[in-house]
N, C-alpha and C positions, 0 to 999 in steps of 0.2 A: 957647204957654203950657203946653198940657198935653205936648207933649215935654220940657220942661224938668223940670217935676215929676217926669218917669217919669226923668229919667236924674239927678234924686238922691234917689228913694228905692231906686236900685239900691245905692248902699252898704249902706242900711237893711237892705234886702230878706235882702244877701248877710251881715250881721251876722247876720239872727234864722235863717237857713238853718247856717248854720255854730254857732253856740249849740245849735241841737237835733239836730245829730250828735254834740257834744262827749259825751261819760259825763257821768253826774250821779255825785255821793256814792255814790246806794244799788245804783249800778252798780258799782263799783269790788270788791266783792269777789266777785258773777258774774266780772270778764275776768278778775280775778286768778286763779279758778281755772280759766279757762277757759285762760289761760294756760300754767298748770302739765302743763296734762292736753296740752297741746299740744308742750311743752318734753319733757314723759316720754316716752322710748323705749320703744316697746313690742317688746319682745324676742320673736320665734319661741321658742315652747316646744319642747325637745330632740325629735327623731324618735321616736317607740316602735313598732316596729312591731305589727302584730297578734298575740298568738299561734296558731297551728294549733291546737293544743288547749284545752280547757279547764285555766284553770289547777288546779282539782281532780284534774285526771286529769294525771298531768305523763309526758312521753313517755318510753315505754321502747325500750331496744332490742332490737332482734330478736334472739333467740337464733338461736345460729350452730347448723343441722342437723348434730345427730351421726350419726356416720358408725357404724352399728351391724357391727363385723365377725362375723361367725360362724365362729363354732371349727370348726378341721377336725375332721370326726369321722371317727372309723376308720370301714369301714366292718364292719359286726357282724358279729362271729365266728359262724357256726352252728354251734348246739352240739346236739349227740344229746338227743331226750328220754328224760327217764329216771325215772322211777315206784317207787314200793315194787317193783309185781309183775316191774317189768323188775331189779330190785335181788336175785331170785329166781330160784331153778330152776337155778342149778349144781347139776351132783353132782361125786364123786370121780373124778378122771381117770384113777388107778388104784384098781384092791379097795382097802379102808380100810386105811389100815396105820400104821406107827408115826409120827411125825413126827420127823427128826433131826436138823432145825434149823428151832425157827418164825421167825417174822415180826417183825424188831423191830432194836434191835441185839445185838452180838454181836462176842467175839474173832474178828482178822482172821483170814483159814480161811489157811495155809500149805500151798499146792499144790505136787507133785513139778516142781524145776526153776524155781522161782521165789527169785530171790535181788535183796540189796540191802535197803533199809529200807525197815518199811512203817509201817502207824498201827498204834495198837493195837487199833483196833475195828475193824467198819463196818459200815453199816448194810444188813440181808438185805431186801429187798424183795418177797420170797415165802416159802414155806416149801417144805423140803425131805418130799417122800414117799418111805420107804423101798420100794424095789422089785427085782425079781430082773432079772438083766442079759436085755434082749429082753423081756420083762414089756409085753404090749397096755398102750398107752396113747392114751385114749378122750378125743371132745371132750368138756369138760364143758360144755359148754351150744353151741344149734346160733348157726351164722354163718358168716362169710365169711374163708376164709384169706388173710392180710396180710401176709403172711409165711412161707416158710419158705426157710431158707439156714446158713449156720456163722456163730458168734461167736465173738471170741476169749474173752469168761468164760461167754454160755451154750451153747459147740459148737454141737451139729444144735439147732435152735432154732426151734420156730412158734408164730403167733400167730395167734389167732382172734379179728375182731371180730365184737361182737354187737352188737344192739339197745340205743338209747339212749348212746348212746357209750363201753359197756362193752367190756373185752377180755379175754383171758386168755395167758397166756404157757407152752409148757413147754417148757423148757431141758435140757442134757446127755445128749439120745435119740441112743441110738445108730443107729437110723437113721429119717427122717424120710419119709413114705407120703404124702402128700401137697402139694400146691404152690399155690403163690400164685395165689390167684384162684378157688379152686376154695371152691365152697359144701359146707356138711357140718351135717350130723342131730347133734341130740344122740346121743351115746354113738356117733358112728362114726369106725371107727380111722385115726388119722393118724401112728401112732409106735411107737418101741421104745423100751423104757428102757434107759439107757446110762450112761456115767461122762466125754463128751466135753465140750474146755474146761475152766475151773478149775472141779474133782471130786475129791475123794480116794479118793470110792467110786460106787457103782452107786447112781444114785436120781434121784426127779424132781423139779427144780426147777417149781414153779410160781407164779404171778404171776394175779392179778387186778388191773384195772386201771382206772380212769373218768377220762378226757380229761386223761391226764398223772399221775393222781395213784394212790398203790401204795392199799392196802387188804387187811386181815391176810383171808387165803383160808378161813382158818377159821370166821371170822364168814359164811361164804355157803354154806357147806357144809354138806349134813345131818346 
């Protein structure tokens, strides 16, 4: 009797078990959106990667190392010192005397035996002293002989440098007493005065000089 019972109220049973899985009403819009959230794709968000820097600071590039060349430099000229007092202390190479052509320019001089066209000027880079033919002529200030040999415009010709890269020049001696190399005193004799080279007459060319450049002889003279 009581297995009979129990094999029909398994319909029953299996009725009120299945009723209370079903949804109810106030269930139906929980699955529905449980639904929807299940239906929705959810899409990976795009890669970004990190940046290295801060975005405030945004990266720079490296300046490329300049290549600094340095200029060839000559290498320095040495040049003579030279002072007021070394700018001083010539005297006259000969006794004072007339001057017969100064320091400056001047009509081109026409010497015996010179032909063809010339300028009309040019320019004298010493001045001439009148003197008698053979007339001592003295150094005007002491140094070292640099010179002495023939020119074709100053003939017998020497030069004397001095202190601070001073020099002195005398030109058309008829004959020249001392040589290259030799040291010499103020006022001691290195020549004769003469008319050798472009001359018209007997006298002394002379020339002061500082590292290339002429300078009127008068202005050093006393």
């Amino acid at each position: 009797m009581q297995r009979h019972l129990y094999r029909r109220a398994r319909p029953y049973t299996l009725f009120v078990a299945l009723a209370l899985a079903a949804p109810t009403v106030a269930m139906l819009p929980a699955i529905a959106l449980e639904k929807s959230a299940a239906t929705t794709v959810q899409h990976p968000a795009a890669f970004v990667p990190i940046p290295i820097e801060h975005p405030d600071v945004p990266v720079r590039a490296q300046p490329k190392p300049k290549v600094v060349r340095k200029p060839h430099r000559k290498a320095p000229v040495k040049r003579g010192r030279s002072t007021a007092a070394l700018r001083v202390g010539f005297t006259w190479p000969v006794a004072k005397a007339a001057i017969t052509s100064p320091f400056g320019w001047r009509p081109f001089v026409i010497t015996p035996g010179e032909t063809g066209p010339h300028p009309a000027r040019e320019f004298h880079h010493g001045m001439d002293i009148a003197c008698a033919l053979n007339q001592p002529v003295t150094a005007s200030k002491g140094g070292r002989v640099i010179l002495s040999g023939v020119n074709p415009d100053y003939g017998n010709v020497i030069v004397i440098q001095h202190a601070g890269g001073w020099s002195t020049l005398y030109g058309h001696l008829n004959k020249r007493l001392v040589n290259a190399g030799k040291r010499v005193s103020p006022g001691a004799l290195i020549g004769l005065c003469g008319a050798t080279g472009r001359a018209n007459g007997v006298h002394l060319h002379f020339e002061i000089r500082h590292l290339g450049s002429f300078y009127n002889p008068i202005n050093f003279l006393p």
